[in-house]
N, CA, C, O and CB atoms as a CASP TS submission, in Angstrom:
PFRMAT TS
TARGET T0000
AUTHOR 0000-0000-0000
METHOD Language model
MODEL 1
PARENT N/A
ATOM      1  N   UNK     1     105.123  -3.758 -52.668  1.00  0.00           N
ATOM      2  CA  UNK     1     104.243  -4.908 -52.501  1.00  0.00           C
ATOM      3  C   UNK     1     103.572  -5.197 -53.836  1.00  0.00           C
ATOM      4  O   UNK     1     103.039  -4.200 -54.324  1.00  0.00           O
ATOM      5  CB  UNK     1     103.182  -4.654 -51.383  1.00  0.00           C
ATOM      6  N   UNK     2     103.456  -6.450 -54.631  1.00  0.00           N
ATOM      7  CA  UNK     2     102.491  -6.863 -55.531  1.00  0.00           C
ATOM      8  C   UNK     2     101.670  -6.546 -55.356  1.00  0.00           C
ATOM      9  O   UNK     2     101.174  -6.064 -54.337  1.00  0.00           O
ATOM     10  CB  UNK     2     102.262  -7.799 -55.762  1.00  0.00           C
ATOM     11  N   UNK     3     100.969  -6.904 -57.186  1.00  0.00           N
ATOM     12  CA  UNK     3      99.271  -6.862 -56.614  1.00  0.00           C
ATOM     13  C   UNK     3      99.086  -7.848 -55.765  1.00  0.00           C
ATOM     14  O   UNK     3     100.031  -8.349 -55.155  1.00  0.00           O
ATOM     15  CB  UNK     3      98.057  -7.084 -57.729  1.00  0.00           C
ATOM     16  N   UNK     4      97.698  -8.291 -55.607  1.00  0.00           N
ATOM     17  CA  UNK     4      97.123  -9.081 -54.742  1.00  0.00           C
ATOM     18  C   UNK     4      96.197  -9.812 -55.595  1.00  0.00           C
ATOM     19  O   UNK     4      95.971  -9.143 -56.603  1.00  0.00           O
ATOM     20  CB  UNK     4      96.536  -8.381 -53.608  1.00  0.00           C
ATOM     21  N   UNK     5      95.348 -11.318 -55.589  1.00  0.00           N
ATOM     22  CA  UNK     5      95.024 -11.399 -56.576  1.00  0.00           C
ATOM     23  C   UNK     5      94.029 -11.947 -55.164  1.00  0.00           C
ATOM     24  O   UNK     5      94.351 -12.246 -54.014  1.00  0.00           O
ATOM     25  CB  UNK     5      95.760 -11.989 -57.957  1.00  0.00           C
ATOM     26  N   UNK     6      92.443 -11.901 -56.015  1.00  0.00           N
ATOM     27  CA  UNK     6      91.070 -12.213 -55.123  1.00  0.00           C
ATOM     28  C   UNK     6      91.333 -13.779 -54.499  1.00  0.00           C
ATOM     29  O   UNK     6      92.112 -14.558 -55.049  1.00  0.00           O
ATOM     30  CB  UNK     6      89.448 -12.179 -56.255  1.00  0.00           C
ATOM     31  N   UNK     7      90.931 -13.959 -53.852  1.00  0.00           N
ATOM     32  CA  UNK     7      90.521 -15.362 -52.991  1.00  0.00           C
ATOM     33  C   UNK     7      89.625 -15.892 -53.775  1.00  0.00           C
ATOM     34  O   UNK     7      89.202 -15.117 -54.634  1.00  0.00           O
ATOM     35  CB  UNK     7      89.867 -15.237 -51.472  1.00  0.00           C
ATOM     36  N   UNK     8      88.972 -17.469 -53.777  1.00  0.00           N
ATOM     37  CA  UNK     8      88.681 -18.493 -54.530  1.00  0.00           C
ATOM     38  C   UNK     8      87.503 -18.486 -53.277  1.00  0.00           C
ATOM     39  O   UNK     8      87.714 -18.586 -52.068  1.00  0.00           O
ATOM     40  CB  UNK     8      89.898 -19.807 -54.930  1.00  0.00           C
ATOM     41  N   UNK     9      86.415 -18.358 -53.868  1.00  0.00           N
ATOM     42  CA  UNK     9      85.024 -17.852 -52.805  1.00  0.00           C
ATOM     43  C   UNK     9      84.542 -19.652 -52.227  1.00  0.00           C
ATOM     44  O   UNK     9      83.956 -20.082 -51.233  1.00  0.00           O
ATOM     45  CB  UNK     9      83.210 -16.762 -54.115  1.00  0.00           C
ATOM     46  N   UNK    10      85.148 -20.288 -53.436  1.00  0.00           N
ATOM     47  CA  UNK    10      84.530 -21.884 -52.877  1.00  0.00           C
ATOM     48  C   UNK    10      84.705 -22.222 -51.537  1.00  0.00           C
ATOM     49  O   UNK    10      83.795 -22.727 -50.879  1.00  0.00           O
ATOM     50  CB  UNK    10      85.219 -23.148 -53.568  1.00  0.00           C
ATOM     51  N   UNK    11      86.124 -21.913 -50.957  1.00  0.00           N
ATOM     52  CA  UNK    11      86.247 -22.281 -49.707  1.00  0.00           C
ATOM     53  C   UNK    11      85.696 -21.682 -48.654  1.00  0.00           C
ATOM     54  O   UNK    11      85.828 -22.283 -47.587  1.00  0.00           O
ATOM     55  CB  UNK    11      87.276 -22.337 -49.491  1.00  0.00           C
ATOM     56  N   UNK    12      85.014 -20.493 -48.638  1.00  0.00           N
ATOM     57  CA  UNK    12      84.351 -19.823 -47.574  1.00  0.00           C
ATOM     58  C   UNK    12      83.232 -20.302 -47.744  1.00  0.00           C
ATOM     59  O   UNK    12      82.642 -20.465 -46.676  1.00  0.00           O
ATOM     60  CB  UNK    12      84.349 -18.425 -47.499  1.00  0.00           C
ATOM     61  N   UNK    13      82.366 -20.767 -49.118  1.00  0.00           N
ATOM     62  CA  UNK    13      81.355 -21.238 -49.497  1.00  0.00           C
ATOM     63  C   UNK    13      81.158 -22.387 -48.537  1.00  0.00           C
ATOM     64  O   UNK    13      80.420 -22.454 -47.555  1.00  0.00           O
ATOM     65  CB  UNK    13      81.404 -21.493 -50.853  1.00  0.00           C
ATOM     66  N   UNK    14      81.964 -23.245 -49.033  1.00  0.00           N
ATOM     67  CA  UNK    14      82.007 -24.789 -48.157  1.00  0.00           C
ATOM     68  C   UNK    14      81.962 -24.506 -46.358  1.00  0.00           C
ATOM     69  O   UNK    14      81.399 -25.345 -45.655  1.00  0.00           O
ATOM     70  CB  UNK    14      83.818 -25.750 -48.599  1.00  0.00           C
ATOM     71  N   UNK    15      82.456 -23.548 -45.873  1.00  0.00           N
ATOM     72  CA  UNK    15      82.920 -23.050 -44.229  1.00  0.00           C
ATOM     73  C   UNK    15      81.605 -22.888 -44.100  1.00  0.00           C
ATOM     74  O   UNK    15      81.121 -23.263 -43.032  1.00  0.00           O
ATOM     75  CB  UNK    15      84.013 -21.560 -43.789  1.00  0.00           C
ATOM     76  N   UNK    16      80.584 -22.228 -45.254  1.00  0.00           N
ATOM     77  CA  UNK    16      79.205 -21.425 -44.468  1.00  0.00           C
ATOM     78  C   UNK    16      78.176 -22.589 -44.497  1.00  0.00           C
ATOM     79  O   UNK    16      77.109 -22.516 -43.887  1.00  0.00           O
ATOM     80  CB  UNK    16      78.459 -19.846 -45.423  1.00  0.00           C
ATOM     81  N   UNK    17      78.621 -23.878 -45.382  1.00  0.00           N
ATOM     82  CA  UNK    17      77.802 -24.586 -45.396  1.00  0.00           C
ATOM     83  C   UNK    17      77.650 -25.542 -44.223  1.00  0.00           C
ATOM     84  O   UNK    17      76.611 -26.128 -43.917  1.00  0.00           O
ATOM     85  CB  UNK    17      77.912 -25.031 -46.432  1.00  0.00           C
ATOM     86  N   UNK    18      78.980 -25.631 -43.529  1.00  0.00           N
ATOM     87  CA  UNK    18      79.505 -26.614 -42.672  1.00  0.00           C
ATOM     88  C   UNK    18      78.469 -26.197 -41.333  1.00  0.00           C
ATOM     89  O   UNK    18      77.603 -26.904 -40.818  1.00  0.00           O
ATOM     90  CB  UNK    18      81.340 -26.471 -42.443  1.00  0.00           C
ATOM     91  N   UNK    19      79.052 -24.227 -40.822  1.00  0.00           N
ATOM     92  CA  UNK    19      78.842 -23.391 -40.256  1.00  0.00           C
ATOM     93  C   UNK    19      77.206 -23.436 -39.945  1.00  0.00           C
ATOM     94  O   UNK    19      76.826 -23.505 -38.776  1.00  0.00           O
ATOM     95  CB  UNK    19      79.441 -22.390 -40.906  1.00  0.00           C
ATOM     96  N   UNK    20      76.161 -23.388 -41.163  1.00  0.00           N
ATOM     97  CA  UNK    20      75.082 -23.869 -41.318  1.00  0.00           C
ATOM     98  C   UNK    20      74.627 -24.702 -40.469  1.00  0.00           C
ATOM     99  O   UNK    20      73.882 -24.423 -39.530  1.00  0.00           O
ATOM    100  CB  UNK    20      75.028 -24.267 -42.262  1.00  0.00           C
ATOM    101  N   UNK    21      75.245 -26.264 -40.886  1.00  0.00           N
ATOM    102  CA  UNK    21      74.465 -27.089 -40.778  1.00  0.00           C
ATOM    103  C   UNK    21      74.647 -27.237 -38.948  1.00  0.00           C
ATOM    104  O   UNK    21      73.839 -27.369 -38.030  1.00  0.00           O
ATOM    105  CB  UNK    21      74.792 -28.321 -41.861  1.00  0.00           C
ATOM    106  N   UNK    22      76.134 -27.133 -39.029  1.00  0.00           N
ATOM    107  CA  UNK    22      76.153 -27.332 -37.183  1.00  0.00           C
ATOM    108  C   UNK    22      75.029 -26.322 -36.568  1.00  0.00           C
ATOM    109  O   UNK    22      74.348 -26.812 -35.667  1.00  0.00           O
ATOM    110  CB  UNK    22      77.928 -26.774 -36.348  1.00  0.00           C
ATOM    111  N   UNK    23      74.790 -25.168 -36.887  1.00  0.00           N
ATOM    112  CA  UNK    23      73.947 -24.464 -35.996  1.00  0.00           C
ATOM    113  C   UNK    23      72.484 -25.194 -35.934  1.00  0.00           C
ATOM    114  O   UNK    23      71.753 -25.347 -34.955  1.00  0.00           O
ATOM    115  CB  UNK    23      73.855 -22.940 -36.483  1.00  0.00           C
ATOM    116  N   UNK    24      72.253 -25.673 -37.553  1.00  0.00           N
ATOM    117  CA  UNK    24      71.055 -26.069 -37.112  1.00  0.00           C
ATOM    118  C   UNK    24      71.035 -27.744 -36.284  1.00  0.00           C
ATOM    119  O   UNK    24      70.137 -28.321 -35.670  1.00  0.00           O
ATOM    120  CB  UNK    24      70.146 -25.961 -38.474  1.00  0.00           C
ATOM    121  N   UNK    25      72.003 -28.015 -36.510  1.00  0.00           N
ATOM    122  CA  UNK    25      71.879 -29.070 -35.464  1.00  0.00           C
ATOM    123  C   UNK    25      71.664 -28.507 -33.813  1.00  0.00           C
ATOM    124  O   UNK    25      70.748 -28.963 -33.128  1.00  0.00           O
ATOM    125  CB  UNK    25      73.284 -29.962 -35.590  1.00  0.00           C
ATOM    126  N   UNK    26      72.471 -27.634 -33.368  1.00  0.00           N
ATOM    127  CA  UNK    26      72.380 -26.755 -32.251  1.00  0.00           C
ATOM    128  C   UNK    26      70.587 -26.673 -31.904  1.00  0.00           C
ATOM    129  O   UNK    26      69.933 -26.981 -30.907  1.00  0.00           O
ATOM    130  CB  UNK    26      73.173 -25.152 -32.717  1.00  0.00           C
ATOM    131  N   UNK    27      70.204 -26.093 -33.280  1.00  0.00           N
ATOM    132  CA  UNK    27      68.584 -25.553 -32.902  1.00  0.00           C
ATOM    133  C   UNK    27      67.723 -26.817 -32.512  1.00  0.00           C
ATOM    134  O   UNK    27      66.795 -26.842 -31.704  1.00  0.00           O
ATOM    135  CB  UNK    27      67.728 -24.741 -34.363  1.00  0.00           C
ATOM    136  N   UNK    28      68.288 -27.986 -33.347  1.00  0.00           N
ATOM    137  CA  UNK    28      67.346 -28.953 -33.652  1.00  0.00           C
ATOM    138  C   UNK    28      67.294 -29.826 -32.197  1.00  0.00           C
ATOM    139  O   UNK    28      66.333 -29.864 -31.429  1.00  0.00           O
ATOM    140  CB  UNK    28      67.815 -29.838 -35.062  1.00  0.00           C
ATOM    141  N   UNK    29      68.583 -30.508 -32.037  1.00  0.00           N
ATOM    142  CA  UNK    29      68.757 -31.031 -31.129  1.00  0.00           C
ATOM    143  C   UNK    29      69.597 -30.885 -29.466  1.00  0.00           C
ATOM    144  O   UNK    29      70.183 -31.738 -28.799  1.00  0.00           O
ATOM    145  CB  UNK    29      68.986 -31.684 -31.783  1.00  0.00           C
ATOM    146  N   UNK    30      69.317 -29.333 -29.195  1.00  0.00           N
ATOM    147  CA  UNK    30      70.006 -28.693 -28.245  1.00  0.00           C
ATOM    148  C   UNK    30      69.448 -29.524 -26.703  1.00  0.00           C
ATOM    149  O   UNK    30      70.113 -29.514 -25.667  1.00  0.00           O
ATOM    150  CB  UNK    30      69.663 -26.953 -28.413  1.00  0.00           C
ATOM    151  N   UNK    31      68.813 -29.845 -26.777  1.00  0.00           N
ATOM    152  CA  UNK    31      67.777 -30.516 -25.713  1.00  0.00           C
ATOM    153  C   UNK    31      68.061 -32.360 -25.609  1.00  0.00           C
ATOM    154  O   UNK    31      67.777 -32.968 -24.577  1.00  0.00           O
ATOM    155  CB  UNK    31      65.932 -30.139 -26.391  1.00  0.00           C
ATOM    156  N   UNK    32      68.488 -32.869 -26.502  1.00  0.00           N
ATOM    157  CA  UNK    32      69.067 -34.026 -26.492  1.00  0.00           C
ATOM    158  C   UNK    32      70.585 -34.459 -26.439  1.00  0.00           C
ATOM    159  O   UNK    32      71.014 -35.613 -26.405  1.00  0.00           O
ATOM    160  CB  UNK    32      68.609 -34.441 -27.393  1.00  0.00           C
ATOM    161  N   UNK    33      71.333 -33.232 -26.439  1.00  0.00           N
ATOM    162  CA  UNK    33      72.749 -33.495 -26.382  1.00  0.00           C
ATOM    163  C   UNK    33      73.230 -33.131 -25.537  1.00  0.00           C
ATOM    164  O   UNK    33      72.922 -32.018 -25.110  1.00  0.00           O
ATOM    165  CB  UNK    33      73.434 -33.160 -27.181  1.00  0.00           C
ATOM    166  N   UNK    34      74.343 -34.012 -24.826  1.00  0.00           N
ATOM    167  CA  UNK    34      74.938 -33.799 -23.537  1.00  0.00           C
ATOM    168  C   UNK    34      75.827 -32.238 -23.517  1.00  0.00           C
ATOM    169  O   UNK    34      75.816 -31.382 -24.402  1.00  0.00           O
ATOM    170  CB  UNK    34      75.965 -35.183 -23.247  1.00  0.00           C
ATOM    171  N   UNK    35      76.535 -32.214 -22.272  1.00  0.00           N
ATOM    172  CA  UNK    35      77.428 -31.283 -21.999  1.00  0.00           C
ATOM    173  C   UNK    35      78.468 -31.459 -23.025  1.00  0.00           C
ATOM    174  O   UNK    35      78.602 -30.551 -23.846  1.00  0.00           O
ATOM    175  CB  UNK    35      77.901 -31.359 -20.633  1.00  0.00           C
ATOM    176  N   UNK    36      79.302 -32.608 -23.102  1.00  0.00           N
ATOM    177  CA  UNK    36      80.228 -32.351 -23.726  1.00  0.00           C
ATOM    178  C   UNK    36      79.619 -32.029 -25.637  1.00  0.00           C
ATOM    179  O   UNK    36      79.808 -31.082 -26.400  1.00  0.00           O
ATOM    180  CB  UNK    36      81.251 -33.631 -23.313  1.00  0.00           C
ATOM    181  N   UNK    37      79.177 -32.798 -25.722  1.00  0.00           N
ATOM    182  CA  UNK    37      78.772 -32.889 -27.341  1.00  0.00           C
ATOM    183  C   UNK    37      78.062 -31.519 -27.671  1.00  0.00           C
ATOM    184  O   UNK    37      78.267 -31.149 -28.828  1.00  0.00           O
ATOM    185  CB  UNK    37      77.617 -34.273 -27.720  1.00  0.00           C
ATOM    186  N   UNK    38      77.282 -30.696 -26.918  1.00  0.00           N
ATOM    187  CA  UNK    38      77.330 -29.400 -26.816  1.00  0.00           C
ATOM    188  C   UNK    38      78.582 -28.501 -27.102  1.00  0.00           C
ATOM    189  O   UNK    38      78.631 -27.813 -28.121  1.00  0.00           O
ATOM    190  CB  UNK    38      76.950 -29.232 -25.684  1.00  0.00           C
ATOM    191  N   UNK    39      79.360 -28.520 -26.391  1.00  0.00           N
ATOM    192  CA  UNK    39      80.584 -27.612 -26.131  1.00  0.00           C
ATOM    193  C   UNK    39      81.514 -28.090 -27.213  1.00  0.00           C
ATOM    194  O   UNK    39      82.528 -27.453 -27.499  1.00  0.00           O
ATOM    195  CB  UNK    39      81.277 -27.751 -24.566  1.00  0.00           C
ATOM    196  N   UNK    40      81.118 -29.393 -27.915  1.00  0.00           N
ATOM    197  CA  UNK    40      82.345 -29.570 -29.418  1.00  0.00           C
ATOM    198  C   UNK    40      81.735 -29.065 -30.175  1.00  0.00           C
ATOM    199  O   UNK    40      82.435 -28.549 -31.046  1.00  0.00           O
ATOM    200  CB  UNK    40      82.850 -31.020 -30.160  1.00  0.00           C
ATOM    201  N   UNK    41      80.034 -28.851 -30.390  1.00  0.00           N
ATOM    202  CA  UNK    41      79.840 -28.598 -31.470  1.00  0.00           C
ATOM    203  C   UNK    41      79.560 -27.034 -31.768  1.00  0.00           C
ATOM    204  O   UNK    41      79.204 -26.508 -32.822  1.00  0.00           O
ATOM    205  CB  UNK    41      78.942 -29.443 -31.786  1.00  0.00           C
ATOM    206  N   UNK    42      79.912 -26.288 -30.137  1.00  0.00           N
ATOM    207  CA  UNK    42      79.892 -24.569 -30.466  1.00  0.00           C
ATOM    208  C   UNK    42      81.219 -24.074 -30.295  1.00  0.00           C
ATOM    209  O   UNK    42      81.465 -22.869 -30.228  1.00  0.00           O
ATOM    210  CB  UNK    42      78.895 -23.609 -29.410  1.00  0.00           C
ATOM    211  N   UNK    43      82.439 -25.344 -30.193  1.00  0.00           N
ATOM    212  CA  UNK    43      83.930 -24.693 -30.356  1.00  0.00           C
ATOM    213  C   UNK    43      83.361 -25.086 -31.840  1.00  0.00           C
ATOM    214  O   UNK    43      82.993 -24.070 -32.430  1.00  0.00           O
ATOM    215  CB  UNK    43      85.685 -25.455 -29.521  1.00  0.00           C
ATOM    216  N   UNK    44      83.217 -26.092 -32.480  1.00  0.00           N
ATOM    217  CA  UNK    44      83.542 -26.449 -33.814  1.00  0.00           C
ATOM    218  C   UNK    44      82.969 -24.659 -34.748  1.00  0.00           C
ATOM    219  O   UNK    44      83.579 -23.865 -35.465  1.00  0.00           O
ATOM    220  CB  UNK    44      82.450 -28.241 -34.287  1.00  0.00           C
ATOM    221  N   UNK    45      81.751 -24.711 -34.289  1.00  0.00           N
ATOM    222  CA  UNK    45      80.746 -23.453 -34.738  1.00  0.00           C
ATOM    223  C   UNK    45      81.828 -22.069 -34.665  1.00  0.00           C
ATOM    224  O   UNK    45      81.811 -21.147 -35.479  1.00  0.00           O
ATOM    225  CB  UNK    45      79.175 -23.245 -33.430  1.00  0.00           C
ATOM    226  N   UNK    46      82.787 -22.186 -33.442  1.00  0.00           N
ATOM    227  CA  UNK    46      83.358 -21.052 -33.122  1.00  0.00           C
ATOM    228  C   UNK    46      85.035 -20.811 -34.114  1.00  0.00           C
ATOM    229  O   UNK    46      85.844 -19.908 -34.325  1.00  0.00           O
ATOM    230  CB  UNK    46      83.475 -21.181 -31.377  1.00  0.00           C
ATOM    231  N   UNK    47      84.904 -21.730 -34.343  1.00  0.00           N
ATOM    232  CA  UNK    47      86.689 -21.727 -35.220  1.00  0.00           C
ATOM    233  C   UNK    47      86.017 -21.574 -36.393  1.00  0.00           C
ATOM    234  O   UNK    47      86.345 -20.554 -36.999  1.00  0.00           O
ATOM    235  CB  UNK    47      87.989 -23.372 -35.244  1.00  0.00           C
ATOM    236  N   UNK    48      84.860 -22.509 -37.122  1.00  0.00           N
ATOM    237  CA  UNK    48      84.703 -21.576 -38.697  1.00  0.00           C
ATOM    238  C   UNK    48      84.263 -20.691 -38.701  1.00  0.00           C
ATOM    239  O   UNK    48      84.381 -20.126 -39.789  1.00  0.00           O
ATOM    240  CB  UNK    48      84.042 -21.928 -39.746  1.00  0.00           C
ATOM    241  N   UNK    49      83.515 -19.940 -37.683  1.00  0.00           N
ATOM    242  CA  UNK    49      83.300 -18.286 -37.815  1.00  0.00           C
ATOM    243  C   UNK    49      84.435 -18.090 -37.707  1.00  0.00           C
ATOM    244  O   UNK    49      84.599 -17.249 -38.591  1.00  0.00           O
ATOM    245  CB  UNK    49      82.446 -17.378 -36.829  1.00  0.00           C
ATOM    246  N   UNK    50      85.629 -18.286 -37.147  1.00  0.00           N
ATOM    247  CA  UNK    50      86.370 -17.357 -37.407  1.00  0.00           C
ATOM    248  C   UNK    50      87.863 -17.534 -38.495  1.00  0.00           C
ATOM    249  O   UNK    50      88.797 -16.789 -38.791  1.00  0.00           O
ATOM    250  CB  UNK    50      86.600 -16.976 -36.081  1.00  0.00           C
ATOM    251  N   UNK    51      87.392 -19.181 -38.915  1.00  0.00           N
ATOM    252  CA  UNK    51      87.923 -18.883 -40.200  1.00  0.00           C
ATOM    253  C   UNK    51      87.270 -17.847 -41.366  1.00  0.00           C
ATOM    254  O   UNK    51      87.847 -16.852 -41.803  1.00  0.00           O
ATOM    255  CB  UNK    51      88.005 -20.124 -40.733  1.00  0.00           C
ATOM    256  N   UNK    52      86.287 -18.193 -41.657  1.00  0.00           N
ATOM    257  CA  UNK    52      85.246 -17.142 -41.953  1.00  0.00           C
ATOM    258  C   UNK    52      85.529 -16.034 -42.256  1.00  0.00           C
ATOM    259  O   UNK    52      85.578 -15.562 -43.392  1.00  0.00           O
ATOM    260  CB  UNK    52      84.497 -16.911 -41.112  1.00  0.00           C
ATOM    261  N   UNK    53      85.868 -15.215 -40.648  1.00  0.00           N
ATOM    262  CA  UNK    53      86.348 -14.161 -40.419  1.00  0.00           C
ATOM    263  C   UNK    53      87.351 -13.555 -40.792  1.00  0.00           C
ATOM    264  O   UNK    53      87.392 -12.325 -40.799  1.00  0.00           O
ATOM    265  CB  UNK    53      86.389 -14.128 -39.640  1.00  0.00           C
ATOM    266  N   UNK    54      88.442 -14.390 -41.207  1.00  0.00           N
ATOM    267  CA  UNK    54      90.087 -14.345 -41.319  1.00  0.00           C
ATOM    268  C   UNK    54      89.565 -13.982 -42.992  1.00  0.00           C
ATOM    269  O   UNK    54      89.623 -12.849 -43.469  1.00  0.00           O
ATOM    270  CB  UNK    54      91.324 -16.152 -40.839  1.00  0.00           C
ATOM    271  N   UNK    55      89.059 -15.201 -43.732  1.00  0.00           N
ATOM    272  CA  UNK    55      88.593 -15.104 -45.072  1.00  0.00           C
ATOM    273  C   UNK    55      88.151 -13.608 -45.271  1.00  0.00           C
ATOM    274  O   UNK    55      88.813 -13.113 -46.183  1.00  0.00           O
ATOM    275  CB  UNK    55      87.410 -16.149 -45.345  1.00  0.00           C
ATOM    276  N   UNK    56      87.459 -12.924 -44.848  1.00  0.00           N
ATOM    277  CA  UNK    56      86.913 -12.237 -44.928  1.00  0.00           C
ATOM    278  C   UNK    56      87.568 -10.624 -45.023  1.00  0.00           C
ATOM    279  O   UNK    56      87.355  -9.773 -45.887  1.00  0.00           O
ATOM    280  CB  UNK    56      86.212 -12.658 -44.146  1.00  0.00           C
ATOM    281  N   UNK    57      88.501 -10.547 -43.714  1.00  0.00           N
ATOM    282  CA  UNK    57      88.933  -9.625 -43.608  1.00  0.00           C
ATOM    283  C   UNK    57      90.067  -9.469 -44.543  1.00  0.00           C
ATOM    284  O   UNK    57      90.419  -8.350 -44.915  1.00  0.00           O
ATOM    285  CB  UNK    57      89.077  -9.491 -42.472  1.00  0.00           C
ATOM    286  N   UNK    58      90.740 -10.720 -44.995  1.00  0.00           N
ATOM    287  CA  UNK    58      92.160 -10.602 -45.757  1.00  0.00           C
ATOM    288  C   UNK    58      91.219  -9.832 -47.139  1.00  0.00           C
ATOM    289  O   UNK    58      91.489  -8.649 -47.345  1.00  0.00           O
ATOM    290  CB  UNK    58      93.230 -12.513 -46.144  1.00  0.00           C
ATOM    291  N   UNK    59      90.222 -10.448 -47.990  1.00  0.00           N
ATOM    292  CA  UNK    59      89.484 -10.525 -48.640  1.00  0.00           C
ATOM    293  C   UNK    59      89.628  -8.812 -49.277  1.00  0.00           C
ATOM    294  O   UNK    59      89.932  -8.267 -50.338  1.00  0.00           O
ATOM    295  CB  UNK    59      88.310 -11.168 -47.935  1.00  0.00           C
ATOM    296  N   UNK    60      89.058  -8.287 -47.435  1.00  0.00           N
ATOM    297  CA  UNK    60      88.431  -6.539 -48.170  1.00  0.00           C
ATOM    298  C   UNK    60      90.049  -5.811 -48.451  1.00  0.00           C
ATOM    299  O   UNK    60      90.262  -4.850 -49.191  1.00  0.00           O
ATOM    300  CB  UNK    60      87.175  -5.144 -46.521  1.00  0.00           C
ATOM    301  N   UNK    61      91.356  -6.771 -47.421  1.00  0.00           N
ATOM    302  CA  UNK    61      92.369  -5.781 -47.786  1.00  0.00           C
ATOM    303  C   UNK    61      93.025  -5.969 -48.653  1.00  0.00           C
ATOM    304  O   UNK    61      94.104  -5.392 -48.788  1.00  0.00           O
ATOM    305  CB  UNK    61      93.130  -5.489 -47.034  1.00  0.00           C
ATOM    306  N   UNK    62      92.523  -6.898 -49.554  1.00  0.00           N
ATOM    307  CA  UNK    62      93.216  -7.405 -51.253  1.00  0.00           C
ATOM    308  C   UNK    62      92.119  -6.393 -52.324  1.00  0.00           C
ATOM    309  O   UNK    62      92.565  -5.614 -53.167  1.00  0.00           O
ATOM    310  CB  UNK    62      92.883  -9.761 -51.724  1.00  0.00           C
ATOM    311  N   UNK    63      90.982  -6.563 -52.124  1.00  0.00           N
ATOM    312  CA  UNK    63      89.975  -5.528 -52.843  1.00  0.00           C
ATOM    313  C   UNK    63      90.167  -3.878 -52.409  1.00  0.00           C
ATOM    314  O   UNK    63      89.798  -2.934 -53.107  1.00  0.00           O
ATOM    315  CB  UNK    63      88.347  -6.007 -52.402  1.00  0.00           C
ATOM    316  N   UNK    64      90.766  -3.791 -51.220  1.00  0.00           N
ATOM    317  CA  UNK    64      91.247  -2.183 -51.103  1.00  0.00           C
ATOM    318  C   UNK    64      92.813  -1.962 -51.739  1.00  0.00           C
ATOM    319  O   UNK    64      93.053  -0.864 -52.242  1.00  0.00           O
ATOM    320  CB  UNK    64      91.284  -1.674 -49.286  1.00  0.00           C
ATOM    321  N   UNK    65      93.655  -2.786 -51.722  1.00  0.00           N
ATOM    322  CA  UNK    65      94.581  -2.733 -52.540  1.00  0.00           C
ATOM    323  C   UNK    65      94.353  -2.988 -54.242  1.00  0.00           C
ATOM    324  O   UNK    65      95.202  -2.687 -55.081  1.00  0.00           O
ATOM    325  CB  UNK    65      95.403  -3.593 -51.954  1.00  0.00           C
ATOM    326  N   UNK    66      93.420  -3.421 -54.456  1.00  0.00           N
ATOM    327  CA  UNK    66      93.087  -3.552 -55.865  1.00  0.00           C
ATOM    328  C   UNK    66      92.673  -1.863 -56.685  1.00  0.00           C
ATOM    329  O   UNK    66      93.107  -1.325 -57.704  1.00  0.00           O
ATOM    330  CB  UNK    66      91.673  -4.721 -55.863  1.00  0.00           C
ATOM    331  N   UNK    67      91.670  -1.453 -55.676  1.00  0.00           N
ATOM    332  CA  UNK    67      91.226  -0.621 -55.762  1.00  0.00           C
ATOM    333  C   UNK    67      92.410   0.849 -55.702  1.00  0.00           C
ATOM    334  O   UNK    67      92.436   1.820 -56.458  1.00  0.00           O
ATOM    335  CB  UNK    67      90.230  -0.899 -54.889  1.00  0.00           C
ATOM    336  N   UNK    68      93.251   0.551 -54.579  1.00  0.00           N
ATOM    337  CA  UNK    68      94.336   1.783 -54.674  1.00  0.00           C
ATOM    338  C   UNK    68      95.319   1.498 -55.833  1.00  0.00           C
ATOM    339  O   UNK    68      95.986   2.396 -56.346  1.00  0.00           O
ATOM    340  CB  UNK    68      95.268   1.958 -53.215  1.00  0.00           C
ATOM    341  N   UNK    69      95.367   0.398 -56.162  1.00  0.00           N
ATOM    342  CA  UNK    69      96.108   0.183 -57.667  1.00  0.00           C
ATOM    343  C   UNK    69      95.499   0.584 -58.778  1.00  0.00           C
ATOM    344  O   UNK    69      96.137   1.173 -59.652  1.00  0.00           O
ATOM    345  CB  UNK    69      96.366  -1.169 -58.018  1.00  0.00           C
ATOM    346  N   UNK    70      94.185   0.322 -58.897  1.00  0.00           N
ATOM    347  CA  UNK    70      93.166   1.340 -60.015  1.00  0.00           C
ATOM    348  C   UNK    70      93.734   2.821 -60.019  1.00  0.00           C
ATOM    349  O   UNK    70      94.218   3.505 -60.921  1.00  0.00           O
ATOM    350  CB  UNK    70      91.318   1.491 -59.431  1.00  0.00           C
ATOM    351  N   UNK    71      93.477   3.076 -58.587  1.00  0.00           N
ATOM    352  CA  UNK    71      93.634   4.837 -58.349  1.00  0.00           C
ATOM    353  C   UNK    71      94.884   5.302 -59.078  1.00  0.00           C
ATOM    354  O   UNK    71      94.870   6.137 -59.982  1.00  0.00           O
ATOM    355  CB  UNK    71      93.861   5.346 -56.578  1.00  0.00           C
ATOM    356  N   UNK    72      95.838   4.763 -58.665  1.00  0.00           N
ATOM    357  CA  UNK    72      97.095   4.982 -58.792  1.00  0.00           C
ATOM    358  C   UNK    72      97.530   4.790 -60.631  1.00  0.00           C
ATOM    359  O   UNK    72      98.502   5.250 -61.231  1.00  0.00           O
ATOM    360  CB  UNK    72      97.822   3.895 -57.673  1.00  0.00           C
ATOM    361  N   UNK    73      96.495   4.019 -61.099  1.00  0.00           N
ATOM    362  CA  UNK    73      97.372   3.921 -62.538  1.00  0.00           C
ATOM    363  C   UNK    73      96.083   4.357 -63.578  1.00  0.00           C
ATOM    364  O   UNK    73      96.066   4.115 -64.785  1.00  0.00           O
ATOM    365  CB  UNK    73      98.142   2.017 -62.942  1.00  0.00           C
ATOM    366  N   UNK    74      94.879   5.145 -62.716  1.00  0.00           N
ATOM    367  CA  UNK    74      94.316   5.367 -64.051  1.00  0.00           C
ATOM    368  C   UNK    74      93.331   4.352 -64.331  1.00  0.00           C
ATOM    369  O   UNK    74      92.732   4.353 -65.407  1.00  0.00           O
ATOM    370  CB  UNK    74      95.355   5.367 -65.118  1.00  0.00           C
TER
END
């Protein structure tokens, strides 16, 4: 297997900002929004956590392969 080379942090950047703002819409206006407009905006909330998530996890197993490539050559 190659190395692995780090992920480009902008795009998780942009996900947490998105991620952000919907929640605080959640906080702000949870009391004025219907059923449905509720339930789009905590699937929407629920797919960039777990893009997020995906980001994240590939993330530590490119930095643990980085790291066993250090080991390995010194």
């Amino acid at each position: 297997m190659g190395v692995l080379k780090r992920q480009d942090i902008q795009e998780v950047n942009i996900k947490a900002e998105k991620l952000s703002g919907l929640t605080q819409a959640l906080f702000e206006y949870h009391d004025k929004l219907d059923h449905f407009q509720l339930k789009t905006i905590c699937s929407l909330v629920y797919d960039i956590a777990g893009e997020i998530n995906d980001w994240t996890e590939k993330e530590e197993e490119i930095v643990m392969s980085l790291e066993e490539e250090v080991r390995r050559n010194g």
